[in-house]
Every structure is written in structure tokens, then in C-alpha cells.
C-alpha positions in Angstrom: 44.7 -16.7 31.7 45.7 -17.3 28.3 48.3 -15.4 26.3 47.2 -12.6 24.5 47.5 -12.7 20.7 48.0 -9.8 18.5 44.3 -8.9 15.7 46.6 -10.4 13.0 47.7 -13.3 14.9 43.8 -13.9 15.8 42.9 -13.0 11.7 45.0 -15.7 10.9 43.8 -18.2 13.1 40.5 -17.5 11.6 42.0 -17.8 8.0 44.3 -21.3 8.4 40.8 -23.0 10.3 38.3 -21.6 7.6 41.3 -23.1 5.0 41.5 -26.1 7.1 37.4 -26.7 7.6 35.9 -25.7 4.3 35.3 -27.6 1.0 37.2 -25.1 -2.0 33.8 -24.4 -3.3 30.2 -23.8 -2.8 27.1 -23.5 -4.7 25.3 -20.4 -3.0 21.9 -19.3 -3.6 21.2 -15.9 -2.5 19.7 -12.0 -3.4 21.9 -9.3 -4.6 21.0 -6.2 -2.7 24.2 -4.5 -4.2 26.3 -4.9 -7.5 28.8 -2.7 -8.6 31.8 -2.2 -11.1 34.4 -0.9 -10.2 37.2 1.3 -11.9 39.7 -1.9 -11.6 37.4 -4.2 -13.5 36.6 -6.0 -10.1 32.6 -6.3 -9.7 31.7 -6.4 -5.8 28.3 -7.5 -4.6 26.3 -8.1 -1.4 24.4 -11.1 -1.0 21.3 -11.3 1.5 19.0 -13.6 2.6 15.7 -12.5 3.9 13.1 -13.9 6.5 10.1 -15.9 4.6 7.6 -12.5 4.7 10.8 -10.5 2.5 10.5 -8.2 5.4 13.9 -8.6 7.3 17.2 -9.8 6.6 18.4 -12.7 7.9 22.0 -12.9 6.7 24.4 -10.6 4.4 27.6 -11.0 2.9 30.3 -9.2 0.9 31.4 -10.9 -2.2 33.3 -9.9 -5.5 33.9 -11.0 -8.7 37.4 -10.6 -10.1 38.0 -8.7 -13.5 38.9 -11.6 -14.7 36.4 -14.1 -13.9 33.6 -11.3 -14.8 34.5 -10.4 -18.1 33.7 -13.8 -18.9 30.5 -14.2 -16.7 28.8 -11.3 -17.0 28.6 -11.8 -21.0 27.0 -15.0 -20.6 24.8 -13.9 -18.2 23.4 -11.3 -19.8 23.0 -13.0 -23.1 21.2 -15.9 -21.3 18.9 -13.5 -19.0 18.6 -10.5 -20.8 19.7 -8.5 -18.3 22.9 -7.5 -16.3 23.9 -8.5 -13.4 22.4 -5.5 -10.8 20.5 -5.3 -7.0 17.5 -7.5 -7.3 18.5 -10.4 -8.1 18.7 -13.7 -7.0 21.3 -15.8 -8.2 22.9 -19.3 -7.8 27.0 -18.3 -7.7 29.6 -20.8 -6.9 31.7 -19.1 -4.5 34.6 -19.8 -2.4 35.1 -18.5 1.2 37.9 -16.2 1.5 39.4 -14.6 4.4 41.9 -12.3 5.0 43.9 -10.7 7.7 43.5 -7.0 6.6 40.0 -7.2 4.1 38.1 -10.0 6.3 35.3 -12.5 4.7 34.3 -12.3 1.5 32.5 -14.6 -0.8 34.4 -15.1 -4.4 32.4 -15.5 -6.6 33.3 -18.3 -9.8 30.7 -19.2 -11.6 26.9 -18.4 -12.1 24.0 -20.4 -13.4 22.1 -17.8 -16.1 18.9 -20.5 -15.5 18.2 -19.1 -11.6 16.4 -16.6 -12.6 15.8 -12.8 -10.5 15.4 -13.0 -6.8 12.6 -12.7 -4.6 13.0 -8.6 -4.7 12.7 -8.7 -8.7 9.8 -11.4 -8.7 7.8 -9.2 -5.8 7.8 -6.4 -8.3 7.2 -7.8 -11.3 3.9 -9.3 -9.6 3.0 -5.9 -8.2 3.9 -4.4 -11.7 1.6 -7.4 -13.5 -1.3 -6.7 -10.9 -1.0 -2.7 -11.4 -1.2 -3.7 -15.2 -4.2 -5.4 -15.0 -6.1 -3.2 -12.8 -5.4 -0.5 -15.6 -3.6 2.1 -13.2 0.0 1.4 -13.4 0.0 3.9 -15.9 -2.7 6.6 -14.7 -0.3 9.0 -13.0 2.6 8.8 -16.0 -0.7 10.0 -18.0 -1.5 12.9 -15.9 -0.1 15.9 -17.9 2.8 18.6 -16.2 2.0 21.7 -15.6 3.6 24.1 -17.5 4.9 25.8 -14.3 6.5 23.4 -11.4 7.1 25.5 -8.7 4.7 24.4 -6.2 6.3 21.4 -4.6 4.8 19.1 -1.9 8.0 17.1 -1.0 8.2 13.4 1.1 11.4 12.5 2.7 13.3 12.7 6.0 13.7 16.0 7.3 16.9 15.3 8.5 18.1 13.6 5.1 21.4 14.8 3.7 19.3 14.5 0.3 16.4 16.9 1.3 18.8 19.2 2.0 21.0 19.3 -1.1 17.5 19.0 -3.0 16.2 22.2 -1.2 19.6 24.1 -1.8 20.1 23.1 -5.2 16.3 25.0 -5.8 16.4 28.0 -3.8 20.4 28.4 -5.0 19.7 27.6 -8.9 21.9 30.0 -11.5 18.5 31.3 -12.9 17.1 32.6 -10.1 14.2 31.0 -10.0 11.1 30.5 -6.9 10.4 27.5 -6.0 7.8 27.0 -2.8 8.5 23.9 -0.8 6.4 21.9 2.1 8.1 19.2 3.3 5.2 16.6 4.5 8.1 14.3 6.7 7.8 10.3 6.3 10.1 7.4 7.4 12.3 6.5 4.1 14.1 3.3 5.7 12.4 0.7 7.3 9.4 -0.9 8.4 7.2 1.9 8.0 8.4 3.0 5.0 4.8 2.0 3.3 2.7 3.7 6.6 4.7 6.7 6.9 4.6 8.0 2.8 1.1 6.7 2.5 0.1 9.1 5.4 2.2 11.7 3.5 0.4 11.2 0.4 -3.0 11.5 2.9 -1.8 14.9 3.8 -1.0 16.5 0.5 -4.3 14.8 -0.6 -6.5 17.0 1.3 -4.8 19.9 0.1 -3.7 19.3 -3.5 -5.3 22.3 -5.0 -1.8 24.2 -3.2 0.3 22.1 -5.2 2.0 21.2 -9.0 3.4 18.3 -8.3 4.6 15.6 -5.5 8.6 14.9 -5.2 9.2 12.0 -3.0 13.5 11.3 -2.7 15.0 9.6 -0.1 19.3 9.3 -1.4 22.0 7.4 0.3 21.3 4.1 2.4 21.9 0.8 1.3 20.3 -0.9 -1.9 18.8 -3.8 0.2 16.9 -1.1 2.4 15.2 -0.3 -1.1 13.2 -2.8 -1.1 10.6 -1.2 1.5 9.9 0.9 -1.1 8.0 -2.1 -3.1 4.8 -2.8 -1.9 1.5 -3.0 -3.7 -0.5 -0.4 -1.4 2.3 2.0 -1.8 2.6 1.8 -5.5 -1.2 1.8 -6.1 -1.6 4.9 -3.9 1.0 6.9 -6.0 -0.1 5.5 -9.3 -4.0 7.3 -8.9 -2.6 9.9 -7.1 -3.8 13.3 -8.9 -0.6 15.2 -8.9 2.4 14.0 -11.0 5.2 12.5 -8.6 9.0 12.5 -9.2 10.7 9.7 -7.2 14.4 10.6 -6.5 14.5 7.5 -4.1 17.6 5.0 -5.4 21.3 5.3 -6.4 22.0 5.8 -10.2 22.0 1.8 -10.3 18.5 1.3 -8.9 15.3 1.1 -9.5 11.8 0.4 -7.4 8.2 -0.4 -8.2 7.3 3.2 -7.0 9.8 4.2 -10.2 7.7 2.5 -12.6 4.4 3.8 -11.3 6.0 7.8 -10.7 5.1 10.0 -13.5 8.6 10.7 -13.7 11.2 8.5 -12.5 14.8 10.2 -11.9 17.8 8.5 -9.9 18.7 11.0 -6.7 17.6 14.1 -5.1 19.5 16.4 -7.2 18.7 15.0 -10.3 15.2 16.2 -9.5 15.7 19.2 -8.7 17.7 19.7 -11.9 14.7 18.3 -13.9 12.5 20.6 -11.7 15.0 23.8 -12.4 15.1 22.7 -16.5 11.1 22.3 -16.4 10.3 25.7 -14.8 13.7 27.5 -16.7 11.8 26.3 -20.5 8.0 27.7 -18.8 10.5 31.2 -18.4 11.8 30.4 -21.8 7.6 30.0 -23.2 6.9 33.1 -21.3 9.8 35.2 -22.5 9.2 33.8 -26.0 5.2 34.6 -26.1 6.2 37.6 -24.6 8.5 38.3 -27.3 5.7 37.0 -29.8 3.5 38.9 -28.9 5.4 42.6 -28.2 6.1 41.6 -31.6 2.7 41.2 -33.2 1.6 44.2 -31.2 4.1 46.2 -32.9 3.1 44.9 -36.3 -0.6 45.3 -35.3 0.6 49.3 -33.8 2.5 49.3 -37.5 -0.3 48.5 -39.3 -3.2 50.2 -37.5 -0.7 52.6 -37.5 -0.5 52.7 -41.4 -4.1 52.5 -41.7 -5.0 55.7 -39.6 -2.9 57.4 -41.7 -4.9 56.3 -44.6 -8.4 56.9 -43.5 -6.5 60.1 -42.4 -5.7 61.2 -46.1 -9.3 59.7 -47.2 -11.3 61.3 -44.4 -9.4 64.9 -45.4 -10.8 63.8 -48.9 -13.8 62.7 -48.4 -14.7 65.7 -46.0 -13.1 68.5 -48.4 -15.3 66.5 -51.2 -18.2 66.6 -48.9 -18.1 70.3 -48.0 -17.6 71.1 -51.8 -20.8 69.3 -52.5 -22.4 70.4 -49.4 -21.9 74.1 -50.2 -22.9 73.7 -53.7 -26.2 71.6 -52.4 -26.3 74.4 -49.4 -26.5 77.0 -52.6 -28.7 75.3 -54.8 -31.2 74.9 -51.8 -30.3 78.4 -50.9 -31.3 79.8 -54.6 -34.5 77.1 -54.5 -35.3 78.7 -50.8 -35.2 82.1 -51.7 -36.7 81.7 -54.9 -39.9 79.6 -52.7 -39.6 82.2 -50.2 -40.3 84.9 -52.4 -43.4 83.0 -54.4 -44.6 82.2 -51.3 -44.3 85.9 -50.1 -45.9 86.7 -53.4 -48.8 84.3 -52.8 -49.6 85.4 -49.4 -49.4 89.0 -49.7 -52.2 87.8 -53.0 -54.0 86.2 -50.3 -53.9 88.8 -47.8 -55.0 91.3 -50.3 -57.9 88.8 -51.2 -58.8 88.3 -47.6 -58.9 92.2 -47.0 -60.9 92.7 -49.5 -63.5 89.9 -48.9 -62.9 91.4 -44.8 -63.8 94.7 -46.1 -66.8 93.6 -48.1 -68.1 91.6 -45.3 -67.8 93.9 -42.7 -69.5 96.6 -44.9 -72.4 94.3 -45.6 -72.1 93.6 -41.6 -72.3 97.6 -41.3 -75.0 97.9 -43.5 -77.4 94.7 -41.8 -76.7 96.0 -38.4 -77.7 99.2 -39.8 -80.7 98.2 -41.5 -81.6 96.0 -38.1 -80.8 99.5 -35.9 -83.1 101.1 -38.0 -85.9 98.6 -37.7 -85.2 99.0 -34.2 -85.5 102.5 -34.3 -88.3 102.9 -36.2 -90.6 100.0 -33.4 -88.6 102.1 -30.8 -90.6 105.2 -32.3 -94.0 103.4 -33.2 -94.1 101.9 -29.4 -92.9 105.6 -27.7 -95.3 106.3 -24.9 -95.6 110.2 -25.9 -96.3 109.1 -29.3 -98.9 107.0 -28.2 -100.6 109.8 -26.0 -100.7 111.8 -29.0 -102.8 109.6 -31.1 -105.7 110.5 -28.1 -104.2 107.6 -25.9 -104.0 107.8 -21.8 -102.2 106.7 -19.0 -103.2 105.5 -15.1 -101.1 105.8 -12.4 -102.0 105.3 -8.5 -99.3 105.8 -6.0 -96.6 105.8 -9.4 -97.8 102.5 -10.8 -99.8 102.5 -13.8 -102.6 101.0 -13.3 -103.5 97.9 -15.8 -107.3 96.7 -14.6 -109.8 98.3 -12.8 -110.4 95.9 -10.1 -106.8 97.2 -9.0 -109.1 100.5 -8.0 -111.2 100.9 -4.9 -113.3 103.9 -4.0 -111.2 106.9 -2.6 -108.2 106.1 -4.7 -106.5 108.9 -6.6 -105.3 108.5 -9.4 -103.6 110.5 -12.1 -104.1 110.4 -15.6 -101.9 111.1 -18.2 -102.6 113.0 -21.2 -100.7 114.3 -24.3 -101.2 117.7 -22.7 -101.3 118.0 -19.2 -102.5 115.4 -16.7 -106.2 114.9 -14.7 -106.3 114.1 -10.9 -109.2 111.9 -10.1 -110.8 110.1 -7.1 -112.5 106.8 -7.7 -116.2 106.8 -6.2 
């Protein structure tokens, strides 16, 4: 058994053989899944290599660029790329191995060539981007419009993600008090099945998107590399002609994905939305308060003014009626006088007529009188002329048999009595 060394001893070892083994310098072609500047000036960086389907890593190093060495490079750089050095890229650095006893291996970094342009991760998405572009829908959900009111949130992340919960207390504890209704619709936000697990989420809210105003997807925290799950064609496309607006709090304040680009609104964490969600539905409270305001306001004046104009076709009404009743009692007089004075001419002519129809009454029921009198006279005087005793007198007589005057004398047979009537007295005969 060998002698135990000490970490340091062992660190050092390690140190003196990489010294020993290794050429100063080496030009190193890699992806930048991190870059950062710190408050020293120093800029530290990871490089990775990934598999050849960009799905898995396959190596990953710490490096750093002193303040020194990057205040020179980074200038350059940018000038020659148009664009600072950030996650994404891939870059050809000359770096030299360094290891020490108490920070371990990392890769310093010396010099960069500007002409190796941006990595695999930066080329994917600019080809997803391109072929969005040309499909015409990388900019259909930007285009959807917000409703005035975001409080109906359909949210994708991890249920168990420190950001879903500082993104759920930040809403339900904001300083205006407002309601927010949430529905987490979970999804895998590191990995493999990343793409699978959201798209299914987006499936979910899909069948029910009448319940909600928008679609928050955040992840927060975890490395930059593991971002790069979040860049895939299907994934992008699926949020880009999704109906709802979606707000992707998914990076660090340094990153950015192809689901940013395509998001309706792009913000960096999981708070940051919900303080764009809390400033959205606090200036609908403001509109509301303000049209309420507006129109309390012009209500009032309207009140005022109707107000104001009662009073008016008040004082005109009193008017107009008092004028009204003075000419309605001098028409009611007029009409009365006009009435009266009809009344009594037509009192005047009907009593006339009266008069004239009693008198022509009279004189026809006199002349009536006198006909019927005439006529009972006439009557009278045939009554007289046709008077059975009258007739008897002028040497006239009358048969009976049995009471019933007899009319022909085939009514007779012998041995009949009959009785005949004289003017004086009457004969009993028998018929023989």
C-alpha cells in the first residue's frame, strides 16, 4: 500500500504533470452555453460540446477571460460580429489549460477569432427563426391583440419549480390587491421532453381556451446550456399559432430562446412576468376607474343640464298653461255667449215649430173628426136604410122555421110551421 497523500499534495501532482505534458496553448473550438461579466472585470464562460443530433452534451468546461485580456477582446469581437460575446455561441478561443490546487481546471481564454461565427445553438435558431418567417407565422401570435383584462392565466412550468412559486406569490400578494385566477397545466422544463411535455400542455389549454386570457409559460434557474431544449421547430410553431397570447418567462436576464422570439411577449424570469401581468391588469383598473370617473362625470353634467332644462320647460310650461287657460276661458266664453245665444234661437225656432205643428195637428185632426164624422154618418144613415123594422114597415115580411129565416121555398116541406113576421104582429102558418 502506497502512502497516502494529502488533496493538495494530489492537486499538485495534477498541476506540475498537466504543466509538464501540455503545449502553452491551444486553439479550441467549442459552444458557449454560459458567459458572464463579472463585477471584477473578469468574464467567465462554459464551453460545451454536444453529440452530432445537438441533443446531449458530450463535454463541458469552465473557462474565463481575464479583465485584462477582455477589455481588449470583447471590443473587437463585437465590432467584427455584431454582437457580444453571450450563451449561444460557438467560438474558436485560444486557451491555455490551467490548474489549480484550490479553483481546479479551467480553460483561459487569450485570444478569439471574430470570423467563427455563432455556434450550433445560434445557427439551429436562426434556421427555425428563417423557416417560421417563411411560413408567415413567426409573427401570428405577437399579432394577436391583449386583452384589456389578464387575469385568467393558464400557466406551464414545473410544479415543483422555485419560479412557479415566486410567480404565484408575487400575484396573489401584489400591493394592489388584485385577482388573479391560476391553473397550472404541469410540463417537464429541463430535458429531453421538454418539446413533448409543453406541447401536451399547450394540447390541454387548447381544448379549453375559452377559460382563459392568456398562456404564461416560465421555467427560471437551471443552467443556460439546458436552454437549448427549448429550441425546436414543433415547439415554436405550436406557440406561434397558438390563439391565446403567451408570455415566456423561461431564461436568465442574459438569455434568450426561439420560443422568445415567437411569444407574444417575451420577458426574462418568472417575476418579471408577473410584474408585467400585475402593471397590465393595474392600467385595466386604472381604464375602469378613469371611464368610471368619465362617465360619473358626464352623468352629472348630463343630470346638470337635463337638470337646467326641466327647470326651463318648468317656467315655459307654467307659461304656456297660464297662457292657455287665459285663452281657453276667453274661447270657453265666447263659445259660451255663441251657445247660449244658438241655444236660445234654436229654442225660439222650435217652440215656432211646435206652434206650427200644433196647429197643422189641430187642423188635421179636426178635418180627421169631421171625415170620420161624415163617414159615421154615411154609416148611420145605410145602418137606417137597411134596419129590418124599417123594412117591415114599407109592407115587407119575414120567414122563420124553427128560428131561421127562411130564404127559398124548396127549404119548406108540407107540415112545416112557420112564422111570419110583420110590421104589426106576426102569422103562424102550416105549409100544405
Amino acid at each position: 500500500m502506497t502512502q497516502p497523500i494529502t488533496l493538495y499534495e494530489l492537486n499538485s501532482l495534477v498541476r506540475n504533470t498537466l504543466d509538464s505534458s501540455l503545449d502553452e496553448t491551444y486553439w479550441l473550438q467549442a459552444e458557449l452555453s454560459e458567459a458572464r461579466l463579472a463585477s471584477n472585470g473578469h468574464f467567465y464562460v462554459e464551453f460545451v460540446q454536444k453529440n452530432k443530433q445537438g441533443t446531449g452534451l458530450l463535454a463541458r468546461a469552465k473557462g474565463a477571460i481575464w479583465s485584462s485580456t477582455y477589455q481588449l477582446l470583447a471590443p473587437a469581437f463585437e465590432r467584427t460580429t455584431g454582437q457580444s460575446l453571450r450563451a449561444g455561441l460557438a467560438v474558436s478561443v485560444m486557451v491555455s489549460v490551467s490548474f489549480h490546487e484550490l479553483y481546479g481546471y479551467t480553460l483561459v481564454v487569450n485570444d478569439i477569432d471574430p470570423d467563427y461565427t455563432l455556434g450550433d445553438m445560434a445557427r439551429r435558431r436562426r434556421e427555425i427563426l428563417l423557416r417560421l418567417e417563411e411560413e408567415g407565422i413567426l409573427n401570428d401570435n405577437k399579432e394577436l391583440i391583449m386583452p384589456p383584462s389578464l387575469n385568467r392565466i393558464a400557466v406551464i412550468s414545473s410544479a415543483t419549480a422555485a419560479g412557479f412559486g415566486d410567480f404565484c406569490h408575487q400575484l396573489w400578494h401584489n400591493e394592489h390587491h388584485l385577482r388573479f385566477h391560476l391553473k397550472l397545466f404541469p410540463a417537464i422544463m429541463q430535458g429531453a421532453r421538454v418539446e413533448e411535455s409543453i406541447l401536451q400542455a399547450l394540447e390541454n389549454i387548447l381544448s379549453e381556451n375559452k377559460l382563459w386570457d392568456a398562456v404564461v409559460i416560465i421555467r427560471g434557474g437551471g443552467a443556460t446550456s439546458d436552454l437549448s431544449d427549448f429550441d425546436t421547430y414543433l415547439l415554436a410553431a405550436a406557440c406561434a399559432q397558438f390563439p391565446l397570447p403567451i408570455l415566456t418567462g423561461i431564461g436568465h436576464e442574459r438569455d434568450e430562446t426561439v420560443l422568445d422570439h415567437v411569444a407574444h411577449t417575451s420577458l426574462k424570469t418568472p417575476t418579471a412576468v408577473a410584474a408585467f401581468l400585475i402593471a397590465h391588469q393595474h392600467q385595466a383598473l386604472n381604464q375602469v376607474l378613469l371611464c368610471q370617473q368619465q362617465i360619473t362625470a358626464l352623468t352629472q353634467h348630463i343630470l346638470a343640464t337635463q337638470q337646467e332644462h326641466m327647470e326651463q320647460l318648468k317656467r315655459s310650461i307654467t307659461f304656456g298653461a297660464a297662457q292657455t287657460i287665459r285663452e281657453g276661458a276667453f274661447i270657453l266664453q265666447q263659445n259660451s255667449l255663441r251657445l247660449q245665444g244658438a241655444s236660445l234661437d234654436r229654442c225660439r225656432k222650435e217652440q215656432q215649430r211646435q206652434s206650427l205643428i200644433q196647429i197643422k195637428l189641430h187642423q188635421a185632426l179636426s178635418n180627421r173628426i169631421a171625415a170620420e164624422k161624415n163617414k159615421l154618418q154615411m154609416l148611420s144613415l145605410r145602418c137606417e136604410a137597411m134596419n129590418p123594422e124599417r123594412i117591415l114597415q114599407q109592407g115587407y115580411s119575414l120567414t122563420r122555421i124553427n128560428g131561421r129565416i127562411v130564404k127559398n121555398a124548396h127549404e119548406l116541406k108540407p107540415g112545416d110551421e112557420i112564422i111570419t113576421q110583420l110590421a104589426e104582429g106576426q102569422v103562424h102558418s102550416v105549409v100544405k
